[in-house]
Every structure is written in structure tokens, then in C-alpha cells.
C-alpha positions as a LaTeX table, in Angstrom:
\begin{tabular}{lrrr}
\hline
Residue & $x$ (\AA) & $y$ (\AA) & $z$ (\AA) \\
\hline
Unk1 & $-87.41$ & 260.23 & $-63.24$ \\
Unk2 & $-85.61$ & 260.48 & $-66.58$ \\
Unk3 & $-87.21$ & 263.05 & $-68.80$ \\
Unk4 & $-85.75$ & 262.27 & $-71.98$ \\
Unk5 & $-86.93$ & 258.98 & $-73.54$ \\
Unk6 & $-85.32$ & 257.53 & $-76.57$ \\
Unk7 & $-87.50$ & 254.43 & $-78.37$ \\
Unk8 & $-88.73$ & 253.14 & $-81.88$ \\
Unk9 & $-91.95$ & 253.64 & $-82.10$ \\
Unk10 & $-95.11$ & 253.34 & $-85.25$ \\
Unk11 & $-97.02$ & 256.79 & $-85.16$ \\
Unk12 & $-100.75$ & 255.76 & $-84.71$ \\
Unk13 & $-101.75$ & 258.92 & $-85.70$ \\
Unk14 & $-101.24$ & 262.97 & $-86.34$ \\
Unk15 & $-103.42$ & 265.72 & $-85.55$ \\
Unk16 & $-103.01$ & 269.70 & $-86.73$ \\
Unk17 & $-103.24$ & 271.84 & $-83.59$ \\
Unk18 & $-102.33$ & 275.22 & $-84.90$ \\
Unk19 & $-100.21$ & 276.21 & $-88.31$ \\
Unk20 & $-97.10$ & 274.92 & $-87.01$ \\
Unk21 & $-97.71$ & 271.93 & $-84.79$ \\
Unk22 & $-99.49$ & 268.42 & $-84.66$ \\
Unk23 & $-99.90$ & 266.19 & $-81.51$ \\
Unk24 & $-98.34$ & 263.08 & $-82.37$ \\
Unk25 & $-99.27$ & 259.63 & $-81.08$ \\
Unk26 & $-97.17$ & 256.61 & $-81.15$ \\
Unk27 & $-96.77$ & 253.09 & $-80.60$ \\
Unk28 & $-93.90$ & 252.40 & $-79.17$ \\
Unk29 & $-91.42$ & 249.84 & $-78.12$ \\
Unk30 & $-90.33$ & 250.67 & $-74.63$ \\
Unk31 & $-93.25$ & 252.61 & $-73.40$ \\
Unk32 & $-96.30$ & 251.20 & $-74.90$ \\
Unk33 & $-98.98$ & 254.05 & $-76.83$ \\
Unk34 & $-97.33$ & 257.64 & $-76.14$ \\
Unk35 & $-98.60$ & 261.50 & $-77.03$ \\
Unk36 & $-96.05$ & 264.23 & $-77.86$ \\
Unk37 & $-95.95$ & 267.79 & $-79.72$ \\
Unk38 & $-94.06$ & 267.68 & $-82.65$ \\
Unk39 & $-93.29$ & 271.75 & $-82.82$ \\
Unk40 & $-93.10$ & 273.29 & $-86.15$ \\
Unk41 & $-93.24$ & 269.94 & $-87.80$ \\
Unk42 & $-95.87$ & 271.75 & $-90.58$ \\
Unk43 & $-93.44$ & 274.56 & $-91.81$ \\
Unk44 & $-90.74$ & 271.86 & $-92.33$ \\
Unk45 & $-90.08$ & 270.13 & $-95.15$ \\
Unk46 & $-87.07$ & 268.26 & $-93.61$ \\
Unk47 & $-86.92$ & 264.47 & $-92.51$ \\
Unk48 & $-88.52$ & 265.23 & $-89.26$ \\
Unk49 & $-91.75$ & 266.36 & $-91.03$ \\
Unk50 & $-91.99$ & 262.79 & $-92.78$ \\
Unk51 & $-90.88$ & 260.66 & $-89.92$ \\
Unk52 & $-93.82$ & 261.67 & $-88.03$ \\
Unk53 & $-96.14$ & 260.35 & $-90.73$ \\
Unk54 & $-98.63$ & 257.86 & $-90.19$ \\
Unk55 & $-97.38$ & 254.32 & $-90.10$ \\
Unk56 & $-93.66$ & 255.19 & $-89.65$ \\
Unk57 & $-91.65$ & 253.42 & $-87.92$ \\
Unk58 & $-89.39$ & 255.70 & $-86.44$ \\
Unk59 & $-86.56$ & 255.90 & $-83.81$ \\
Unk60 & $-88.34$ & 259.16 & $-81.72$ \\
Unk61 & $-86.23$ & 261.12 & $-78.80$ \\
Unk62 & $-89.35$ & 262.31 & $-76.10$ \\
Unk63 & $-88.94$ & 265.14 & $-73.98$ \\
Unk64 & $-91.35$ & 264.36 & $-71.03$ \\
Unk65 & $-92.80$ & 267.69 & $-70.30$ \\
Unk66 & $-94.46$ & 268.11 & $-67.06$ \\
Unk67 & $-98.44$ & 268.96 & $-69.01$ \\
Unk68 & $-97.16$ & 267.70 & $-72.79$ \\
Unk69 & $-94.24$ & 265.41 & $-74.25$ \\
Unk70 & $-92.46$ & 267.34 & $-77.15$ \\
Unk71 & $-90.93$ & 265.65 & $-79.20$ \\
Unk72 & $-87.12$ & 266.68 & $-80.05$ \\
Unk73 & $-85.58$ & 264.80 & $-82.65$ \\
Unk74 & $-86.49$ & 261.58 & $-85.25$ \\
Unk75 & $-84.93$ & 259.11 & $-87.22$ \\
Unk76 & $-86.85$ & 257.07 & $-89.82$ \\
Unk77 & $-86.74$ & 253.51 & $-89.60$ \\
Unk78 & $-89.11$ & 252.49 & $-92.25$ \\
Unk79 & $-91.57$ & 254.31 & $-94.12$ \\
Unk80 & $-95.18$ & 252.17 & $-94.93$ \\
Unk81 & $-96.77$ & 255.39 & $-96.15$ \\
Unk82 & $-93.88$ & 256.91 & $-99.09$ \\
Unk83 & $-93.12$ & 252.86 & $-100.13$ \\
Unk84 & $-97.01$ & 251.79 & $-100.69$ \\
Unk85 & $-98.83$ & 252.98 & $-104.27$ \\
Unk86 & $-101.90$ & 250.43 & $-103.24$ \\
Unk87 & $-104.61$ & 252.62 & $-101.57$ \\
Unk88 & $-106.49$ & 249.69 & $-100.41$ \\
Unk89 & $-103.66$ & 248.34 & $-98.44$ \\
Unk90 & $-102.95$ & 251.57 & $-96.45$ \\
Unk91 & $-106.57$ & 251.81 & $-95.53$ \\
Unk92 & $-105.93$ & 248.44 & $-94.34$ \\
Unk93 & $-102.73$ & 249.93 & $-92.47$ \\
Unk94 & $-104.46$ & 253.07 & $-91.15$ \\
Unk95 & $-107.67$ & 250.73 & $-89.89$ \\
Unk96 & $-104.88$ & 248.72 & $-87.74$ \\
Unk97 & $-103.72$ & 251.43 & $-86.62$ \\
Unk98 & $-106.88$ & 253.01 & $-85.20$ \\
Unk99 & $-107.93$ & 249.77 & $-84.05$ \\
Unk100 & $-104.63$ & 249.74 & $-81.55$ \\
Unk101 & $-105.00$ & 253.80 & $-80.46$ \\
Unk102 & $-108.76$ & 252.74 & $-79.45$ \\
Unk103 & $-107.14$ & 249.46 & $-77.74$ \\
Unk104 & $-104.43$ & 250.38 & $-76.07$ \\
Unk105 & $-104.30$ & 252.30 & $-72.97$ \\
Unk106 & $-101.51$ & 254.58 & $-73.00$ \\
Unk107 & $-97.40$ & 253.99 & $-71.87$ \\
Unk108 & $-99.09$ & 250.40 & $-70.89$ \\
Unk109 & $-95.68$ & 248.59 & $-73.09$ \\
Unk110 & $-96.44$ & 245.58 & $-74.58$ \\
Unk111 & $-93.27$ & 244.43 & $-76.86$ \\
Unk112 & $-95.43$ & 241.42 & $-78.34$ \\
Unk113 & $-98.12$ & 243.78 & $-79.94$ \\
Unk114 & $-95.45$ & 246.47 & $-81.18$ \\
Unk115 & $-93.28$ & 243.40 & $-83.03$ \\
Unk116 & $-96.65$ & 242.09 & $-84.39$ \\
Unk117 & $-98.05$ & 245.45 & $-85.55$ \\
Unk118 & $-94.52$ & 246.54 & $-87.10$ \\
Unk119 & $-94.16$ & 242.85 & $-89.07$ \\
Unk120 & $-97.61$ & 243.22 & $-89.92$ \\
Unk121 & $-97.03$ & 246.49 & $-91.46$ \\
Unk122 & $-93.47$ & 245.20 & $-92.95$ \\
Unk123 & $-95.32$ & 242.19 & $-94.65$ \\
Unk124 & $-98.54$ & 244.30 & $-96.06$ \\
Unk125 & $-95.87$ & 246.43 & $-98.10$ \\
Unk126 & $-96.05$ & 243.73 & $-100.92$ \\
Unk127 & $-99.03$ & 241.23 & $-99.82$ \\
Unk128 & $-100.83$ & 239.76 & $-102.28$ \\
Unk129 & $-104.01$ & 238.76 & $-100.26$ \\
Unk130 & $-104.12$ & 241.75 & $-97.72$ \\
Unk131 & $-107.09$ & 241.25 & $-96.43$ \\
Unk132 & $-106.05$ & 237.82 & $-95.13$ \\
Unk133 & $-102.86$ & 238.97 & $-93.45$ \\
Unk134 & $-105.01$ & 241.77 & $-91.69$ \\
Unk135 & $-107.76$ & 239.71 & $-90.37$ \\
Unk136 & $-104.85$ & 237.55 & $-89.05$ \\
Unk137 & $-103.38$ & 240.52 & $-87.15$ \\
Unk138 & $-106.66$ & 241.53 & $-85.64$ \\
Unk139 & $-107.56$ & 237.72 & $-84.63$ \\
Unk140 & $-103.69$ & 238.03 & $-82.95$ \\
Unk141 & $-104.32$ & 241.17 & $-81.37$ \\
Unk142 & $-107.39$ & 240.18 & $-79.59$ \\
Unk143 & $-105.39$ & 237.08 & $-78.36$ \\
Unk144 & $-102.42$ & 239.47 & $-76.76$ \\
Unk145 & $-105.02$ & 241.33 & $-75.38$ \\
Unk146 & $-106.59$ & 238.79 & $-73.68$ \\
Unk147 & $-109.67$ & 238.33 & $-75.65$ \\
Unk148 & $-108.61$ & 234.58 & $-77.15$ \\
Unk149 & $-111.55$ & 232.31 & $-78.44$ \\
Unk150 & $-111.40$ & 228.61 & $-77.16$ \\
Unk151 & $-111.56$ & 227.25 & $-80.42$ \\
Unk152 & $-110.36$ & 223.60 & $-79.84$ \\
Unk153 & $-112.60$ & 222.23 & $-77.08$ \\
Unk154 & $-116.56$ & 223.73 & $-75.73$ \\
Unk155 & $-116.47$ & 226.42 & $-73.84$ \\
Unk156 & $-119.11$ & 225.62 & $-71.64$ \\
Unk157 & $-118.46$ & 221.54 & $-70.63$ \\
Unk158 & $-114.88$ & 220.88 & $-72.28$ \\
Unk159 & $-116.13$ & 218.56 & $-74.65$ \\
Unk160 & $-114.22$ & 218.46 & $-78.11$ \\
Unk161 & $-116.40$ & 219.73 & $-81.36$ \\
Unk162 & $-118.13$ & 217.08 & $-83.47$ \\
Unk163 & $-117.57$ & 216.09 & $-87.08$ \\
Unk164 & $-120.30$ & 218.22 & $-88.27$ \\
Unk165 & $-120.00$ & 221.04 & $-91.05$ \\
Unk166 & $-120.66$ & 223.17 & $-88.83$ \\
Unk167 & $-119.98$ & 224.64 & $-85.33$ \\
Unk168 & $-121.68$ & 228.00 & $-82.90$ \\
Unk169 & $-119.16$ & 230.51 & $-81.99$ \\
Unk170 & $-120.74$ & 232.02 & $-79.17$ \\
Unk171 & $-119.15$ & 235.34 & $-78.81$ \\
Unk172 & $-120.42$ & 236.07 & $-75.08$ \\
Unk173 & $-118.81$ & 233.06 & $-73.89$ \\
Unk174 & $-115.30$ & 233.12 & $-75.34$ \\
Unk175 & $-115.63$ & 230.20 & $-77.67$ \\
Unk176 & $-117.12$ & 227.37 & $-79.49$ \\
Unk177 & $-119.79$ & 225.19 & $-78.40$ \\
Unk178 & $-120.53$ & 221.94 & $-78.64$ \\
Unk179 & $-124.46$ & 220.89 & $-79.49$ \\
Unk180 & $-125.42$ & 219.94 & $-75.90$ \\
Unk181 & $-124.28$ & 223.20 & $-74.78$ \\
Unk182 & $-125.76$ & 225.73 & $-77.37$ \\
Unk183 & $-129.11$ & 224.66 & $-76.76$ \\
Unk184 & $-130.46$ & 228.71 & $-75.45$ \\
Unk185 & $-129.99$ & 230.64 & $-78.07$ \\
Unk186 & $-128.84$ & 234.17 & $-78.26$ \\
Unk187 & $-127.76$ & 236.45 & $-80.68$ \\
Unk188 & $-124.43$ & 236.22 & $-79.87$ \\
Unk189 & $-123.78$ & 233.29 & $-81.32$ \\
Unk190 & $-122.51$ & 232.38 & $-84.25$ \\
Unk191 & $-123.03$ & 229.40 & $-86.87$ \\
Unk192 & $-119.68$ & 229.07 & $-88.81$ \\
Unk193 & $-118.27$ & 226.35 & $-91.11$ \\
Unk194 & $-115.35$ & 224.20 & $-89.64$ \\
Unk195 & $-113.35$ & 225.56 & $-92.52$ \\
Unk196 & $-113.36$ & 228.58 & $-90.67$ \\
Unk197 & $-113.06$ & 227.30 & $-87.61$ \\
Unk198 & $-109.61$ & 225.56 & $-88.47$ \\
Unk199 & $-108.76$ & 228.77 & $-90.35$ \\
Unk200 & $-109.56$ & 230.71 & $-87.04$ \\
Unk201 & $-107.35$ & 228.23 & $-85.25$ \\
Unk202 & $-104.62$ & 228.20 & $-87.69$ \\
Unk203 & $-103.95$ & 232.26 & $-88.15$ \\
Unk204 & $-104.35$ & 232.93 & $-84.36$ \\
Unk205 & $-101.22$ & 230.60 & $-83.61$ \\
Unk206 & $-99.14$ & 231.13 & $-87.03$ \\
Unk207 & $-96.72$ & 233.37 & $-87.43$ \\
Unk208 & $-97.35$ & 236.52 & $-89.93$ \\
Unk209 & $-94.66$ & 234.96 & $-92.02$ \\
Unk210 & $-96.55$ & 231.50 & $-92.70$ \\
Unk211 & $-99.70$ & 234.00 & $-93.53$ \\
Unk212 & $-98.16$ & 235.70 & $-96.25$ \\
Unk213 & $-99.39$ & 235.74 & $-99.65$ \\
Unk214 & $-101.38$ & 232.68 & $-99.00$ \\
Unk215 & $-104.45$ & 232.41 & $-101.20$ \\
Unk216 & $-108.05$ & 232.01 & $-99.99$ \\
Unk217 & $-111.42$ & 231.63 & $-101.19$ \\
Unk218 & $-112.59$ & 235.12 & $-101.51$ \\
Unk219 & $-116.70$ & 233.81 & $-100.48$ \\
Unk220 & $-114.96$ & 232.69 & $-97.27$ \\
Unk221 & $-112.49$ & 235.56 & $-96.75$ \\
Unk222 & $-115.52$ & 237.75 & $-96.86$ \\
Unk223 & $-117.74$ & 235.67 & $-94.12$ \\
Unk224 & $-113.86$ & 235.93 & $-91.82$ \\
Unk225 & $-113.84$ & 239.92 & $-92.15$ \\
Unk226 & $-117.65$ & 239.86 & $-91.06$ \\
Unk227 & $-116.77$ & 237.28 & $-88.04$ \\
Unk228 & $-113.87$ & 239.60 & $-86.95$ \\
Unk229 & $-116.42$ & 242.67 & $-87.28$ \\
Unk230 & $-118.93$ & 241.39 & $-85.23$ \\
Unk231 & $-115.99$ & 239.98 & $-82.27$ \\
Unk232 & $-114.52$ & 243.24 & $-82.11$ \\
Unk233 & $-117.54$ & 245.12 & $-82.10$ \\
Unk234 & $-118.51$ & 242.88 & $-79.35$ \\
Unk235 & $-115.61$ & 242.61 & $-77.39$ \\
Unk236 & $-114.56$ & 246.73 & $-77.91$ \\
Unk237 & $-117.50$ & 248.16 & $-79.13$ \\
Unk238 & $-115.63$ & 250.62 & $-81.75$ \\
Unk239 & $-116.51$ & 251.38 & $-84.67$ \\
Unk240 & $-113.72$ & 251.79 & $-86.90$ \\
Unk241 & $-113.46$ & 254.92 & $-89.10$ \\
Unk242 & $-111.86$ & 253.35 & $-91.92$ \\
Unk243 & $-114.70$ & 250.34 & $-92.25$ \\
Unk244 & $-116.90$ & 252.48 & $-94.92$ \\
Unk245 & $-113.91$ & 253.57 & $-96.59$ \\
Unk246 & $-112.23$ & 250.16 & $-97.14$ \\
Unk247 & $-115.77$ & 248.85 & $-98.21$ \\
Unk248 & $-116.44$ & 251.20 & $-100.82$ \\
Unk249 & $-112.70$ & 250.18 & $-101.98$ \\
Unk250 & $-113.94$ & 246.81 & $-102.17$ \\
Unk251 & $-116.52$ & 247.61 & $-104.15$ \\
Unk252 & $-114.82$ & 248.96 & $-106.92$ \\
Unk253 & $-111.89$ & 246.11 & $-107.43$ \\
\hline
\end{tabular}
């Protein structure tokens, strides 16, 4: 088995283990979510220090250690953290980013979710409307994963959604339902405007690209974050460390 791996890879996160060290986790291309020590990385003040910041994108040389990966030697790629001055957006960044740690099991590789996590971090640099471009990511990440809503037909008998203003999401179930089928109740699902239906239907198969710096009503941006809240919550049942933060952000702009 080779023991040195070389890959580009978005560090997830860093975490101090003595006065000298951190254990580093990253996202990478080749070998899906990986753990290494970075040795002496906190009495450095060299580029190997700052490529092992959160939301770098780094090219990252692994030694695969037999109890612990070290890792030996980095090359930044891009930098989200040293290029951003908007404090909102890398809470945005650093919620994505815990959102994939908790996700993902580890050296599982899945090249889709690294390109759509590193454009996603690419495009938030200088996004006008970041809250839409995030709640597009999530909505694509749950599809990667697995966890796609049937939004175009009922879940339950096929049948294609009315005309009506409205439409039930039932989360349990995996998708919308038409009014024959949503007859029981539960609390699972979900009465949501077919504005945001279409809006579901359109970020989940748009690229990033075609998201960015597109403007939206901000009363129905803020029902889409508290859809995606309650799938993932759902779905994962996480709860996000950066949620409070971000909305006590919100409150102030």
C-alpha cells in the first residue's frame, strides 16, 4: 500500500492538540474526508501554517502513518479565508464546511461533492446574494448524497402537482404530494408555495454558475433557509454550530 498520498484537498477543519500541533481534517479530491497531524504548524509562521487554514484549498502531501497521517508538506491553491473581508459570508463558508465533516464518512472519495464544495467556495468570494448560492449548495449536496426530493411528480401515486398556489412537501416521504395523497397528516410535511417549489427544482439541477449573484425576494429566501433547516435536520439530524452565529449576523444587516 502506498504510504505517501499526494491530493488537493479543502481543510474542513483545525484543531490545537498541544503548543505545536493541530489535527487537520480535509476534504479531498482523491481520497474523500481525510485526518492528519500537521507537526509544529503553530510555531510557524511560514506558508505551511496558512495553507492548513480553514477553507483552503490546498495541494497536501499525506504521510499515512500506521495510528495517525502526518502531514509533510503543502502548497496553497486558493485561499477563501485571507481573500474574504465579509464575516457573514465565511460563516456561511465555515457552516458548509461543518455540514460536509458531519456528512461525510471518511476516505469515502466523492469527486462530484469536492468540485461542488470548491466552486461553491470559489463563487461565495464575491456573491452578492450569499445566502442563495449556499442554500443551493446544501439542496445539491443532499442530492449527491442521495437524499433528492421528487419534486416534479407525487411521491406517493406518480401523479403530476396541480395548478394550485400551493403544494405539501412531505419530508418523510422524499417528495411532494399531490392532494389525494396528503390526506394523513403529519408533521413532516410541509405546505410551500409553487414559487418555491420551482425554485427548489431549479437550484437542485443548475449549475453554481447560473446561481450566482441572482437576486431573490428576501421574504422568500428566508422561508428556503427554514425549508433547508428543517430537511437537513430531518434527514441528518445535526445541528449546525454556526446556525446561531449566522442568525445573529442576520440580525444586525
Amino acid at each position: 500500500m502506498n504510504r505517501l498520498l499526494s491530493t488537493e484537498g479543502i481543510i474542513l477543519k483545525n484543531i490545537k492538540v498541544n503548543e505545536a500541533d493541530k489535527i487537520i481534517t480535509i476534504y479531498s479530491l482523491e481520497y474523500g474526508k481525510i485526518r492528519g497531524i500537521a507537526k509544529g504548524v503553530r510555531k510557524t509562521k511560514s506558508q505551511f501554517g496558512s495553507s492548513l487554514e480553514n477553507l483552503t484549498i490546498s495541494r497536501i502531501i499525506i504521510y499515512r502513518g500506521k495510528t495517525i497521517n502526518i502531514i509533510n508538506q503543502t502548497e496553497i491553491i486558493d485561499s477563501f479565508f485571507s481573500q474574504t473581508k465579509n464575516l457573514f459570508c465565511y460563516g456561511l463558508a465555515i457552516k458548509c464546511a461543518e455540514i460536509v465533516d458531519k456528512l461525510c464518512a471518511d476516505e469515502d472519495s466523492n469527486k462530484e461533492l469536492f468540485y461542488l464544495f470548491k466552486k461553491y467556495l470559489l463563487l461565495l468570494k464575491d456573491e452578492k446574494n450569499p445566502t442563495l448560492l449556499t442554500e443551493s449548495f446544501l439542496w445539491k449536496l443532499f442530492s449527491i448524497l442521495g437524499y433528492k426530493p421528487e419534486l416534479n411528480k407525487c411521491v406517493s401515486c406518480g401523479n403530476l402537482p396541480d395548478k394550485e398556489e400551493w403544494t405539501i412537501l412531505d419530508i418523510s416521504k422524499g417528495g411532494i404530494l399531490c392532494p389525494n395523497c396528503c390526506q394523513d397528516t403529519n408533521c413532516f410535511q410541509i405546505k410551500i408555495k409553487k414559487f418555491h417549489l420551482k425554485l427548489l427544482q431549479r437550484i437542485i439541477i443548475a449549475n453554481l454558475d447560473r446561481i450566482h449573484n441572482k437576486e431573490i425576494n428576501q421574504f422568500a429566501l428566508s422561508d428556503l433557509v427554514k425549508l433547508t433547516e428543517t430537511y437537513l435536520s430531518y434527514h441528518f439530524d445535526i445541528d449546525n454550530r454556526s446556525r446561531l452565529f449566522l442568525n445573529k449576523l442576520r440580525i444586525l444587516q
